[in-house]
Structure formats: C-alpha cells, structure tokens
C-alpha positions as CSV (number, residue, x, y, z in Angstrom):
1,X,45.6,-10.4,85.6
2,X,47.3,-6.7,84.4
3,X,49.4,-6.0,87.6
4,X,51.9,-8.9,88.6
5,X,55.2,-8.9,90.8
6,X,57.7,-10.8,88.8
7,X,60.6,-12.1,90.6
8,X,63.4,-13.8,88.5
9,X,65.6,-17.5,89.6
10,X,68.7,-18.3,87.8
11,X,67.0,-20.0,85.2
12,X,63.2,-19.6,85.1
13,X,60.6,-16.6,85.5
14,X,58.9,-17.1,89.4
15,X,55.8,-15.2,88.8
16,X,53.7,-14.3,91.8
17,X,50.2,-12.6,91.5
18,X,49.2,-9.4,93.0
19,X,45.4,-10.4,93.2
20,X,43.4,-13.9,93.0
21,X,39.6,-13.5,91.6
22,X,37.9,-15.7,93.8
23,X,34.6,-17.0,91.4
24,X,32.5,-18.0,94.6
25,X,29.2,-18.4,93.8
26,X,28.5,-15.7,91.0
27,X,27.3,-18.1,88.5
28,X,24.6,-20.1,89.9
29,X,21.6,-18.1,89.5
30,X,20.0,-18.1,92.9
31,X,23.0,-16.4,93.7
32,X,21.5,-13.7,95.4
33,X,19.1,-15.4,97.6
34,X,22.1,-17.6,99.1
35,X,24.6,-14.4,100.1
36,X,21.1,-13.9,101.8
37,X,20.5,-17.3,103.5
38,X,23.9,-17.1,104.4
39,X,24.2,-13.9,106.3
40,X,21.0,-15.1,108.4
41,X,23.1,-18.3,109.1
42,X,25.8,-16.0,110.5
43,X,24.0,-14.3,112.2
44,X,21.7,-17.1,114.2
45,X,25.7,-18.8,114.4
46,X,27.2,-16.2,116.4
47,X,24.1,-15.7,118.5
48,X,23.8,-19.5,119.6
49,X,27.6,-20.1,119.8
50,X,28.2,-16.9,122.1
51,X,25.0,-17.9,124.1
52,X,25.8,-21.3,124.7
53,X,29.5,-20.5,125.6
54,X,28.0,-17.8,128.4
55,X,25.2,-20.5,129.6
56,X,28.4,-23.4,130.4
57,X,30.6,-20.6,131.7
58,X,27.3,-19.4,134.2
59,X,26.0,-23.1,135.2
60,X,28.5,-24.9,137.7
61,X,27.2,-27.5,137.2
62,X,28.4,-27.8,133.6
63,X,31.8,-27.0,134.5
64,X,33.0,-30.6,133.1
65,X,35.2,-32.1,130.3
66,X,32.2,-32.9,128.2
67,X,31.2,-29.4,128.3
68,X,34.4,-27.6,127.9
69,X,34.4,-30.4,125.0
70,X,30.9,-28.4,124.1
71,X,32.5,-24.9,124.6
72,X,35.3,-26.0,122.5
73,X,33.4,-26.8,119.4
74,X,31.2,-23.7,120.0
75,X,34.1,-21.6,119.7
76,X,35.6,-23.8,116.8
77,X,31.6,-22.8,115.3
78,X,32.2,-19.4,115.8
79,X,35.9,-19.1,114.4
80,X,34.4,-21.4,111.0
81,X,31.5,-18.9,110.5
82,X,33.5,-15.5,110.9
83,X,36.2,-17.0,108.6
84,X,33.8,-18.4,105.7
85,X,30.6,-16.0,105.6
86,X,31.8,-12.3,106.4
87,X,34.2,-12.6,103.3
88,X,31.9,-13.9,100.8
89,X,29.2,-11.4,101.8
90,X,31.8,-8.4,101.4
91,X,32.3,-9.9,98.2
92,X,28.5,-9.9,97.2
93,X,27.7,-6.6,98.7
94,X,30.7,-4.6,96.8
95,X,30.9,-6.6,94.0
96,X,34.5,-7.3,94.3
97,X,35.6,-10.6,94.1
98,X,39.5,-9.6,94.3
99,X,41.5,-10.8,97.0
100,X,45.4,-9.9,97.3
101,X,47.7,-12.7,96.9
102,X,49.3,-12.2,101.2
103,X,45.6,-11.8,102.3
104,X,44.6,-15.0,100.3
105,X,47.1,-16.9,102.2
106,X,46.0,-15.7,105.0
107,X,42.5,-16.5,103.6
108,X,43.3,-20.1,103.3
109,X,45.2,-20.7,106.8
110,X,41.7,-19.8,108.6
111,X,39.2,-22.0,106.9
112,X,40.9,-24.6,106.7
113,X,42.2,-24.4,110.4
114,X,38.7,-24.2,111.7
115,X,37.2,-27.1,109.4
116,X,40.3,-28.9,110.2
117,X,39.4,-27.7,114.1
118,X,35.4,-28.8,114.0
119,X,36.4,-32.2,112.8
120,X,39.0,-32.8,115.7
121,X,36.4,-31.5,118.0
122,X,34.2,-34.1,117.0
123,X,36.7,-36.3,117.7
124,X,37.5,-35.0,121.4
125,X,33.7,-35.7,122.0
126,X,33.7,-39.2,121.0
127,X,36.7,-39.3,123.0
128,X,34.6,-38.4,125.7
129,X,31.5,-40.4,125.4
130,X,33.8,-43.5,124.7
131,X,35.2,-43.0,128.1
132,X,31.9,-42.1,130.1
133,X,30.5,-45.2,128.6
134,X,33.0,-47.8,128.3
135,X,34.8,-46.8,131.6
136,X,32.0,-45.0,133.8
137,X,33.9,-46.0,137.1
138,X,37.3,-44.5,136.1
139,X,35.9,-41.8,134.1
140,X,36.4,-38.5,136.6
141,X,40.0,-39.4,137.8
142,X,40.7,-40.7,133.4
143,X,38.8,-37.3,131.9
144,X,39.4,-34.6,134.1
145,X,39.2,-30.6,133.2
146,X,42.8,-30.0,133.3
147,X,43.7,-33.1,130.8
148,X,40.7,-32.0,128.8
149,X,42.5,-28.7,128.3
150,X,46.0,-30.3,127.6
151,X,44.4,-32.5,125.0
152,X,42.4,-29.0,123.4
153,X,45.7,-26.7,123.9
154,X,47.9,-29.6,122.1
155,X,45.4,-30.2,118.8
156,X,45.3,-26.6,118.4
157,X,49.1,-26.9,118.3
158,X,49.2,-29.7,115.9
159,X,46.7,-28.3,113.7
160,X,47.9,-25.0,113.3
161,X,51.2,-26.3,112.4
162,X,50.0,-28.4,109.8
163,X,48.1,-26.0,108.0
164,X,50.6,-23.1,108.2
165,X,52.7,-26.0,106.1
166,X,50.0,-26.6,103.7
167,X,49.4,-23.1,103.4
168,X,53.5,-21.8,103.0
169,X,54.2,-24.6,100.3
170,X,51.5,-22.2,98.1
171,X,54.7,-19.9,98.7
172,X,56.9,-21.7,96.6
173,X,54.5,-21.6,93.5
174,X,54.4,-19.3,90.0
175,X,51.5,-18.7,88.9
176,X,51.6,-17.7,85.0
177,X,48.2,-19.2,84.3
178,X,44.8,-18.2,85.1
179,X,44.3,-16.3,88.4
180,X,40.4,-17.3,88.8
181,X,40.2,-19.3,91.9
182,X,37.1,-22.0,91.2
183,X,35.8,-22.0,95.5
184,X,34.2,-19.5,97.5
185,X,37.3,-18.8,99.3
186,X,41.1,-19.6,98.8
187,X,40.7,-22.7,98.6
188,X,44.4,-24.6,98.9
189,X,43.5,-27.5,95.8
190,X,42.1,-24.3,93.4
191,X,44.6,-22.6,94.0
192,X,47.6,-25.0,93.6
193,X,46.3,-26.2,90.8
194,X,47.2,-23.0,89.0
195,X,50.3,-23.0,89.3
196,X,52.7,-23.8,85.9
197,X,55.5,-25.5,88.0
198,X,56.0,-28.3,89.8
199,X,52.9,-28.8,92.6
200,X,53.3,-32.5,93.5
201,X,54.2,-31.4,97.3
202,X,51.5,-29.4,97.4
203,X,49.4,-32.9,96.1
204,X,51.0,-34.6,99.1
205,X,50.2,-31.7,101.7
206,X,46.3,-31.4,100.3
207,X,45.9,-35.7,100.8
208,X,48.1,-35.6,103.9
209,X,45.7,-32.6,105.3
210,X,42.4,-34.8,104.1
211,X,43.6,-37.3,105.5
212,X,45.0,-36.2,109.2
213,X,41.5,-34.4,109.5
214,X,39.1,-36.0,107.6
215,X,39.3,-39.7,107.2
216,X,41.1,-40.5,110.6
217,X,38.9,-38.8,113.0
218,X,35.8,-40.1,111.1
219,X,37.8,-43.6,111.3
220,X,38.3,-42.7,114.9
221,X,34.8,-41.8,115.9
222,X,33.2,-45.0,114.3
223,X,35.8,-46.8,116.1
224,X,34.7,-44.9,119.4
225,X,31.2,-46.2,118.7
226,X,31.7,-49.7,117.6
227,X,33.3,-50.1,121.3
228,X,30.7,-48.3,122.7
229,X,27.7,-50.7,121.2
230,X,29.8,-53.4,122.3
231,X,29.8,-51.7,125.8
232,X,26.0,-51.4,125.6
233,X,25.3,-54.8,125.2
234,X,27.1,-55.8,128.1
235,X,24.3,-53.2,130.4
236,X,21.2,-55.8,131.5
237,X,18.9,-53.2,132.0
238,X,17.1,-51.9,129.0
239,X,16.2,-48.8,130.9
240,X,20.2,-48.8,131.0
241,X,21.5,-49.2,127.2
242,X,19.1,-46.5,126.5
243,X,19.9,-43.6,128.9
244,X,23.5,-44.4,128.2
245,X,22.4,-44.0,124.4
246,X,20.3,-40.9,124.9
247,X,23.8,-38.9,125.9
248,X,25.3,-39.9,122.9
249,X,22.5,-39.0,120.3
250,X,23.2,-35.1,119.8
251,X,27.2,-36.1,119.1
252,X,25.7,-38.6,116.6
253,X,23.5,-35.9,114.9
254,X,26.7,-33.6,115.0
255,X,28.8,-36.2,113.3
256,X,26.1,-37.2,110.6
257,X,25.5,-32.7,109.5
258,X,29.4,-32.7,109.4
259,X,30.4,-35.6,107.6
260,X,27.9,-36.5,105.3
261,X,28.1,-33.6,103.2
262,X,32.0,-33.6,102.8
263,X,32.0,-37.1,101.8
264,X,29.4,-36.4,99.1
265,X,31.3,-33.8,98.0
266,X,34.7,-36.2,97.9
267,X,32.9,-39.1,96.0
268,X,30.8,-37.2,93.4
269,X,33.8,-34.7,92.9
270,X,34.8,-36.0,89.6
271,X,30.8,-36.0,88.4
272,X,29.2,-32.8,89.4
273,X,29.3,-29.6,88.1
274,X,31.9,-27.1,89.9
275,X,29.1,-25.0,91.0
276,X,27.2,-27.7,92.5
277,X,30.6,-28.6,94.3
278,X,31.0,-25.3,95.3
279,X,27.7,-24.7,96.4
280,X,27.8,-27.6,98.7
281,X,31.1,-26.9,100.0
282,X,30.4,-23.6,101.4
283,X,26.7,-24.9,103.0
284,X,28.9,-27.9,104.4
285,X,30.9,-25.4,106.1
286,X,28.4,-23.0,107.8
287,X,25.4,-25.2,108.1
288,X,26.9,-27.1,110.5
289,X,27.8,-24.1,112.8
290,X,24.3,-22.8,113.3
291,X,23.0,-26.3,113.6
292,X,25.5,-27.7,116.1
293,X,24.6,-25.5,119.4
294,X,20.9,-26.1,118.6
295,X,21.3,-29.5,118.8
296,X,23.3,-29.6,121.9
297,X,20.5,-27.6,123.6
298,X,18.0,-29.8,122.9
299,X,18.9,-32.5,122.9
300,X,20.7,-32.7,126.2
301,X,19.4,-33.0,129.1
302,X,21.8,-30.6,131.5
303,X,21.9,-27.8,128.8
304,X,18.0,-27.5,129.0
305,X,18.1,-27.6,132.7
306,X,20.9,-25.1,132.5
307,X,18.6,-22.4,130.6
308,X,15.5,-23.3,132.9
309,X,17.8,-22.2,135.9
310,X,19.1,-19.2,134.1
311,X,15.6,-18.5,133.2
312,X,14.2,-18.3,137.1
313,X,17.8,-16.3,138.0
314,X,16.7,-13.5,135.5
315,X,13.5,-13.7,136.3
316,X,13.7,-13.6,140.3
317,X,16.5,-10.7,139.4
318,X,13.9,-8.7,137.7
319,X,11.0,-9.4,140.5
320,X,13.7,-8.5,143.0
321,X,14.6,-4.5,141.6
322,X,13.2,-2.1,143.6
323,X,11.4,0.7,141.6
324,X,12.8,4.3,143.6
325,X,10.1,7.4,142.0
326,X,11.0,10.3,142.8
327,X,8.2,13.2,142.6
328,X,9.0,16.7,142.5
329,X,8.8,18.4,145.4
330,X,6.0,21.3,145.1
C-alpha cells in the first residue's frame, strides 16, 4: 500500500494503513454471476423481512412473544443483508475493492454484530418453543411481551459490547505486511492476522466471540430440544406430540440453513481452498436471510392465516371505494 499514516512508540514503528483491499470474490470465475445472485437475494430479503415485520405489526392476533421473537430475527435479517450485500456489490459495480482503514472497522463491527445477532435470535426462539412445550400451563404469565423485550433489549446490549471489544483490539495493531484482506468484507481473523506484532488477544477475542455466539447457542438450542422430545414423549395422544411438533418445525429448518453451513466452513477450514471458504462464507451469511421469513410464512400456521385476513381487508377496502366521475357540464 503507497499511502500509510505512520505513528512512532518509544521504541518501535506503529504503522497503521490508510486503506485495506478487500479480495472478496474477484478470483473465482463465476464471479460475475454471483454479485448477480446476490443482489437478487437482497433484494427478495428486504422485501420479505419488511413484509413480514408489517404483517405481525397489522394482525393482533400475532401480537405475542413468539412473534415479536419472529419480528426480532426479521429485523436481525434485514440488518445482516444491508451490512454484507450492498458493500460487496459497490465493490463489483465500481471496481474498487478499497476500503479505508476507520470505515473497515466500522465494516467489521456490523457483520459480525448481526451474525452474532441471528444466532442469538435463534436462540431466543428455542427459548420460546422450550417454554410453550415443556411448560404450556405457565407459559403466558413465564413468556410475556414485556420480558420478551427485556431479554431482546439486554442481548443487543451484551452483543454490541462484545464486538465493539473484538473490533477496538484491531486498534492496537501495526500493520507492516500485506494489506489484502482474504474475506468479502473486514473480516476480524483476515485482518488480525496481518498484523507484524503481537495478535494473541486478538486470538483470544476471535475464539471467545466463536464461542459466545456460535457454539453455545447451538449447545443451547440442542439442549432446548433434547428437553423438549423428552417432553413429547410424555403427551399420550399421537394427534398431540405432533401438533406440538408441527410449531417447532420452521425453527428447526431455520437452525439447520444457519448452522450447517458455518460449521462446514469451521471443520474443512484448514482443507479447502480460500475461495471456496470464502465463497461459502458470504452465501452462509445472506442465504439464510431471504430464506428465514419464507419459511416462517409457510410453514406456520397463524402467519398464513394472518396474510389470508390481510388479503380479504385489502380486498373488501378496494370493493368498498366509491368511484365519484365527474362529467363536464355542457
């Protein structure tokens, strides 16, 4: 990199880069027709997030903790989308793949607050199947709206925090090797692993973030679902175990796109190509998105009824209008 800000220490250079080059996905050679697939991915995200936001805002009826759970990871799909895909495509559309070292930071706070954010909403919705399931009789006055948004409000919180300390420990690097950063974004292990002096907190940050947001909740949500097939077994009815199984399906399906992919990507790391890695990475973290309010709508019962009754609304609305010509008096 020609242009660098050098700032001097008592006894060693501190050298902090103007500008990252982010490599992305330049050199696989369907590169093209995936800056493509992914803009149409953003753009069908939005869409369904917004819509199914407005539809459990609209329907009373859905005005409860597993649907503000719902809304919550909507908006977390939103947030992941905007801060992955509008940057690469800028990227592939001006052919500049240049990033500034502050809006890199800033780069790196927001993706990995949102993935960090869609795996702890996963979480808060096995929270809440566990509960309607394991406790149905104590489930309104356990899981009301109110602690629902205490329990969103204060993971937002923790996670922000957490990252913003991943993220300013990047502060305290010099970075006198290469400036290429091997991800599609600013990724926080590419990037640390530039660095010429000593990164071992930023090790400990990376594993501790992995772990906090990866590995637990996963832990946590199989643990949710152990005790909840232990809960089905205990319903006599058949008719029973499997309507209590049917509201749990589309949170399954969630958790399966979501995780699957990342832990592919953590236990093949070492033996794929960085472009397959990459690849997968950034379809891992947008796929998911588009495929998450989808699922919710149809596979769930009270979100299809929802848009049937939001269907007869706009279309009594429209029988309703009265049509006022006026002619032209001769």
């Amino acid at each position: 990199m020609s242009a660098q800000s050098l700032n001097y220490s008592a006894n060693n250079t501190f050298v902090r880069p103007e500008m990252f080059y982010i490599r992305g996905l330049r050199d696989i050679s369907f590169a093209s027709c995936l800056y493509i697939f992914l803009f149409i991915v953003y753009i069908f995200a939005v869409f369904s997030n917004v819509f199914v936001i407005i539809l459990i805002n609209l329907d009373q009826s859905l005005h409860n903790p597993k649907y503000l759970a719902v809304s919550h990871l909507a908006l977390v799909d939103l947030g992941t989308t905007t801060a992955v895909i509008p940057k690469v495509i800028e990227m592939f559309l001006f052919n500049f793949s240049f990033i500034s070292y502050e809006a890199c930071l800033a780069d790196m706070f927001f993706v990995h607050f949102f993935n960090s954010m869609q795996s702890v909403s996963l979480v808060i919705l096995a929270y809440d199947r566990f509960l309607a399931i394991c406790f149905p009789l104590q489930y309104h006055s356990i899981n009301t709206n109110s602690r629902m948004v205490r329990i969103i409000v204060s993971l937002w919180m923790f996670v922000a925090v957490t990252v913003s300390i991943t993220v300013l420990l990047i502060t305290r690097l010099s970075f006198c090797k290469s400036t290429v950063i091997n991800s599609y974004f600013c990724d926080h292990g590419p990037v640390y692993r530039l660095a010429c002096n000593d990164s071992y907190p930023n090790l400990i940050a990376g594993w501790l973030d992995t772990a906090l947001f990866l590995f637990i909740p996963l832990g946590l949500i199989l643990c949710s679902y152990i005790l909840i097939g232990v809960a089905l077994l205990k319903i006599a009815s058949t008719d029973g175990r499997q309507k209590a199984l049917k509201t749990c399906i589309s949170h399954i399906i969630l958790v399966i796109i979501f995780y699957v992919p990342l832990a592919i990507t953590y236990i093949t790391a070492q033996f794929v190509d960085s472009n397959v890695r990459i690849l997968n990475n950034s379809l891992s973290a947008t796929i998911p998105s588009m495929l998450n309010p989808i699922i919710y709508t149809l596979k769930t019962e009270e979100m299809k009824a929802a848009i049937k009754k939001l269907y007869k609304r706009i279309s009594r609305g429209r029988e309703g209008k009265v049509i006022n010509i006026k002619f032209p008096v001769q």
